[in-house]
C-alpha positions as CSV (number, residue, x, y, z in Angstrom):
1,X,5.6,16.4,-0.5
2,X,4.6,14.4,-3.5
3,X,2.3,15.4,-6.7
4,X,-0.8,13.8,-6.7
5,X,-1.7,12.2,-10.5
6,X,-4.0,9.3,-8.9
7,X,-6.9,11.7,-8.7
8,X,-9.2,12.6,-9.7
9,X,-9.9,9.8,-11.5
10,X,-13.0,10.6,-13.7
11,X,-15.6,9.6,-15.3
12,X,-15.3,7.8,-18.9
13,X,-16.1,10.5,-21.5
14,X,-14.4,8.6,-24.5
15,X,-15.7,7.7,-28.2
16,X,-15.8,4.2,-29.1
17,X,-15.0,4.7,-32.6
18,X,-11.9,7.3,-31.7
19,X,-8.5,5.0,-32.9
20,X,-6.2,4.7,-29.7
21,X,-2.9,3.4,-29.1
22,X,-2.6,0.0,-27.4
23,X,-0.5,-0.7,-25.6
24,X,0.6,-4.2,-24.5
25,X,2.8,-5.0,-20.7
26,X,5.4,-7.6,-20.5
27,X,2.8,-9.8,-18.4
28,X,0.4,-9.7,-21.4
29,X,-2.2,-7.0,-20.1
30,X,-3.3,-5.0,-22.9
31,X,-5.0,-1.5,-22.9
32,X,-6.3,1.0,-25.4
33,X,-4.9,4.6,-24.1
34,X,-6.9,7.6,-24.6
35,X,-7.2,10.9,-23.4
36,X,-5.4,12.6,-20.6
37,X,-7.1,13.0,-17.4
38,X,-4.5,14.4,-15.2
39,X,-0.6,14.7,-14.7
40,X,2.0,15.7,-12.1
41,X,5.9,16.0,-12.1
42,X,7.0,12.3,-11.9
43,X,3.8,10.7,-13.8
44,X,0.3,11.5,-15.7
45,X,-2.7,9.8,-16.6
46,X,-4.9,8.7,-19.2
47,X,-8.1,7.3,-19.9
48,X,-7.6,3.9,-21.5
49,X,-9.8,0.6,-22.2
50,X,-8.7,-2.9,-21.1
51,X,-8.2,-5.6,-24.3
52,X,-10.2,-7.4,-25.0
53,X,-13.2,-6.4,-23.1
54,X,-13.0,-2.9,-23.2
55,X,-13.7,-1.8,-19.7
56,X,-12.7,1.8,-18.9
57,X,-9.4,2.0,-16.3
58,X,-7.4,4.4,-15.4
59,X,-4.0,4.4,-16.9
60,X,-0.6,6.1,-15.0
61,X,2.5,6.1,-16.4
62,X,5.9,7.0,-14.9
63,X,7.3,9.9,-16.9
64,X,10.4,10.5,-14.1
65,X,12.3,7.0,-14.2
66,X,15.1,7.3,-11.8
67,X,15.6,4.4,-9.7
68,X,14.3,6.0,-6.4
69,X,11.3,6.7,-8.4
70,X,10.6,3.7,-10.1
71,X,11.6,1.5,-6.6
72,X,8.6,3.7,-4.9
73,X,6.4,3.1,-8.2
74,X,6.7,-0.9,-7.6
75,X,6.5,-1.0,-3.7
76,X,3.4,0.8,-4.2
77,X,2.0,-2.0,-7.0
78,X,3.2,-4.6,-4.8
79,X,1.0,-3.1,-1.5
80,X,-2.1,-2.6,-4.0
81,X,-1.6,-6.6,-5.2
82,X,-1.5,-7.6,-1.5
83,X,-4.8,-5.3,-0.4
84,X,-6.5,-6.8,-3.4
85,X,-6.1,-10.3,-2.3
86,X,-7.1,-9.1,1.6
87,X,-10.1,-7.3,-0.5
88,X,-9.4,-4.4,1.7
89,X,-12.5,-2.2,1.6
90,X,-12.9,1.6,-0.1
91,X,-9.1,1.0,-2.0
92,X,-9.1,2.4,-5.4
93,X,-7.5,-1.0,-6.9
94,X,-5.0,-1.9,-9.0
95,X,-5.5,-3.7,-12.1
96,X,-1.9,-4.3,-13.4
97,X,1.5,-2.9,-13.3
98,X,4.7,-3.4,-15.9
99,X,6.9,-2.1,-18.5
100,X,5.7,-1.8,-22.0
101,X,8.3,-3.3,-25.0
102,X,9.7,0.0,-25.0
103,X,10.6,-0.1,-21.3
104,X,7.8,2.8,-19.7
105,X,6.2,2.2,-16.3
106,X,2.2,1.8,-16.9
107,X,0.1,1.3,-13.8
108,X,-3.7,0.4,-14.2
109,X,-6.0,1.4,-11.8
110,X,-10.1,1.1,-11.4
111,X,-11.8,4.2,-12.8
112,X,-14.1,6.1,-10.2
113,X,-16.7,8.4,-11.5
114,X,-16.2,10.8,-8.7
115,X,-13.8,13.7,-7.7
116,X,-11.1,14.1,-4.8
117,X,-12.4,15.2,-1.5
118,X,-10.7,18.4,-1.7
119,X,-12.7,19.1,-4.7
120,X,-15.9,18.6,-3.4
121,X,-15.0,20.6,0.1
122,X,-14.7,23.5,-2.7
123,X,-17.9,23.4,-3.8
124,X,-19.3,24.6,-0.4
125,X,-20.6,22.5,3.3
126,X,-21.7,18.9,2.3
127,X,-24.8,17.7,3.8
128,X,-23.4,15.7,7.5
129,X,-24.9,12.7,7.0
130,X,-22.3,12.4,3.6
131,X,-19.6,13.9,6.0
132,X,-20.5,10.9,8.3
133,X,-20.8,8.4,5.7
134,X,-17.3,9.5,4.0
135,X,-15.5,9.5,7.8
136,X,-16.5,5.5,8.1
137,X,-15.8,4.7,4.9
138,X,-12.3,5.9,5.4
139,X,-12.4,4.1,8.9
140,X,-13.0,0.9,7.0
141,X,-9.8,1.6,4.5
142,X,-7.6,2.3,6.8
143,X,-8.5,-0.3,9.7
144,X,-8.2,-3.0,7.0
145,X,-4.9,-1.9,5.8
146,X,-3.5,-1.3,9.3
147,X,-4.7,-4.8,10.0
148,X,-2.7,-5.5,6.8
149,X,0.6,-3.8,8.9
150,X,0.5,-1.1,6.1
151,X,0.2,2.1,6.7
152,X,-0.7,4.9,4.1
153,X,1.6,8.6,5.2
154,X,0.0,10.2,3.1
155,X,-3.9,10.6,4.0
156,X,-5.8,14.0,2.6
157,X,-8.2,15.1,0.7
158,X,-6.4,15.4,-2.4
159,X,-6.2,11.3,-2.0
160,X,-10.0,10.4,-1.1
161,X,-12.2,10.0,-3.9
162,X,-16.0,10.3,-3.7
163,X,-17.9,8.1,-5.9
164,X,-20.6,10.3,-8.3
165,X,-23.6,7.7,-7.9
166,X,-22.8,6.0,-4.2
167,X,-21.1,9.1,-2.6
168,X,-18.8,6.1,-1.0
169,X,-15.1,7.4,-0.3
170,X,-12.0,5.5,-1.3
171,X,-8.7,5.8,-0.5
172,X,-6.3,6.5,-3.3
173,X,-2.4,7.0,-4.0
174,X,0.0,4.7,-2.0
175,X,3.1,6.0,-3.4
176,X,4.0,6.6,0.1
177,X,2.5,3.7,1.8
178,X,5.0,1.5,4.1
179,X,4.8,-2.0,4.7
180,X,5.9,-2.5,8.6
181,X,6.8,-6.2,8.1
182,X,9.2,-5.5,5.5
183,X,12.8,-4.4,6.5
184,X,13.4,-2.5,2.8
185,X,14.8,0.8,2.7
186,X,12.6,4.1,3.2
187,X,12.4,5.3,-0.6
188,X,11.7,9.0,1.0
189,X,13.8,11.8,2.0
190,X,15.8,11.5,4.7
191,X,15.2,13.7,7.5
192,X,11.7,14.4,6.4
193,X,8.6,13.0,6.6
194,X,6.6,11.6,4.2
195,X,3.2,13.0,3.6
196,X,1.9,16.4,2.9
197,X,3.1,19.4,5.3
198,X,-0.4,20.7,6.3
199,X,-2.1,16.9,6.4
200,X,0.8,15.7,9.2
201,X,0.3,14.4,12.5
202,X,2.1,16.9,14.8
203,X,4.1,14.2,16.4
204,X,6.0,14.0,12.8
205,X,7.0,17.7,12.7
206,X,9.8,18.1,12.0
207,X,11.3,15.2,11.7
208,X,9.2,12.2,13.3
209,X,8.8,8.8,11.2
210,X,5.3,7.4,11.6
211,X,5.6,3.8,13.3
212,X,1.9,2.4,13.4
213,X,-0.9,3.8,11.3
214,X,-2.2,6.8,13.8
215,X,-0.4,9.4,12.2
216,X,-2.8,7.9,9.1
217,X,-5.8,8.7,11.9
218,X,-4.6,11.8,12.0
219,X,-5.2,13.0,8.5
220,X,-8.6,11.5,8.4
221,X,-10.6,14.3,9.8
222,X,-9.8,17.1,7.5
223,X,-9.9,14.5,4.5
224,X,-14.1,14.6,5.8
225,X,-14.5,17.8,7.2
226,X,-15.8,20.8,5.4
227,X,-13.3,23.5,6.7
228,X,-10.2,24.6,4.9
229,X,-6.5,23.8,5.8
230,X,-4.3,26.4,6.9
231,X,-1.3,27.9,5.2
232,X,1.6,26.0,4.7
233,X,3.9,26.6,7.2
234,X,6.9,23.9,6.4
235,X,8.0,21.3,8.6
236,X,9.2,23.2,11.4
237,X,7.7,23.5,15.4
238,X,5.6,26.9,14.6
239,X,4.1,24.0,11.9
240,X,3.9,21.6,14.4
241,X,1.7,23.7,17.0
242,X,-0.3,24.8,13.8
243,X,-1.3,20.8,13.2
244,X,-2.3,20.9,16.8
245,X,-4.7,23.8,16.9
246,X,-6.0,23.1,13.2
247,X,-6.1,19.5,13.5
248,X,-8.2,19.7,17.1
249,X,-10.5,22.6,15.1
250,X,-10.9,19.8,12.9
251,X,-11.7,17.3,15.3
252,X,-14.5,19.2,16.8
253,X,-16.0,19.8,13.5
254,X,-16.4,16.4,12.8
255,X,-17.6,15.2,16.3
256,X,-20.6,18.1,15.9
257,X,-21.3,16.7,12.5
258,X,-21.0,13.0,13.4
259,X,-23.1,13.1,16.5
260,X,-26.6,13.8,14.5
261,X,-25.5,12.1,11.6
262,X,-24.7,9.0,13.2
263,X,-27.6,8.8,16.0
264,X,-25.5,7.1,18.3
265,X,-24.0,4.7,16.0
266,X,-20.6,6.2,15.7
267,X,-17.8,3.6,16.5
268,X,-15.2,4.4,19.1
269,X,-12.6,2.9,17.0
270,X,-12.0,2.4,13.2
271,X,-11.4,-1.4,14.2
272,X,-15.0,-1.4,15.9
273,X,-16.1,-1.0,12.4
């Protein structure tokens, strides 16, 4: 399992005239950083402002530099370069990635006004036609990224983030995202598998590697749904059958909230999309 610091990525509540410290990458992208919006074991965040035009980002920095880390940092800037030039829809993008002079890991991202998925689902049942609208905007995400031959291994609601004003979803966090035409090493654990315990596919419990982007699929409908997940049971076979029961509860939920919400218009496929 891996800490989330992508989300969520907030709203700009800085001062224009508060003095912050700029900081300048080796490809000559300059940013202003300000307050913290959020951190995790391996990397935090900050709200910063682009130079010269002072546009609000988000900016993540790698706090844990060891070279599995930092090789997982990059693959994940080089997949965000290559969905940007696709213009893969519903991506939080990437705005730059490099060392500073002094050798730290910055990543800039787009700033959402909006909070993670999992934070909304706490705030009590959202209305279906949201529920409906968040499920195809993921179905958008991820059919242009499988299209892409990347998949994500890591979809949940801790990585979706809904936008304040449109209430659009996009997908966030590809620190464990795998390019399938590239033969580079797996940067995870070995003999687990990458993703969050109680967001897995069954088929990867315990030890399954996710091949094409279904396993992605998989995670998709508790990222939308309104109901809870489960206790954390590991990545063992009682966790397996677990997925399978939760996961079809899941399921279900969605197809009762789709089928009103949708009139008809729901596609059998996220490539139908």
């Amino acid at each position: 399992m891996k800490d989330r610091t992508t989300g969520p990525i907030c709203r700009d509540t800085a001062t224009h005239g508060q003095s912050w410290r700029v900081v300048t990458l080796e490809s000559g992208f300059a940013f202003r950083v300000g307050p913290p919006l959020g951190a995790g074991g391996q990397a935090a965040v900050f709200l910063a402002r682009t130079v010269p035009d002072d546009q609000p980002v988000a900016a993540r920095y790698l706090r844990c530099a060891d070279e599995v880390t930092e090789a997982r940092f990059y693959r994940e800037g080089v997949i965000l370069d290559r969905l940007a030039e696709l213009d893969a829809p519903n991506i939080v993008r990437q705005l730059a990635i490099g060392k500073d002079v002094l050798g730290t890991n910055w990543q800039l991202l787009e700033l959402l006004d909006g909070d993670s998925a999992d934070q909304i689902r706490d705030l009590g049942p959202a209305e279906p036609r949201l529920v409906a609208q968040w499920a195809l905007d993921l179905a958008r995400a991820l059919a242009s990224i499988h299209a892409a031959g990347i998949i994500h291994r890591d979809v949940k609601p801790g990585n979706v983030i809904i936008e304040r004003d449109t209430n659009r979803a996009y997908l966030a966090d590809f620190g464990l995202a795998k390019d399938l035409e590239c033969e580079e090493e797996d940067l995870t654990l070995v003999g687990h598998p990458p993703g969050t315990n109680r967001y897995l596919a069954p088929e990867l419990v315990p030890h399954g590697i996710a091949r094409d982007g279904r396993a992605d699929l998989w995670g998709r409908a508790p990222s939308c749904s309104n109901g809870s997940p489960g206790p954390d049971y590991g990545q063992t076979e009682k966790a397996s059958r677990f997925c399978i029961g939760s996961r079809q509860q899941a399921e279900y939920r969605m197809s009762e909230l789709w089928r009103p919400a949708c009139q008809g218009t729901w596609p059998a496929s996220p490539c139908d999309v």
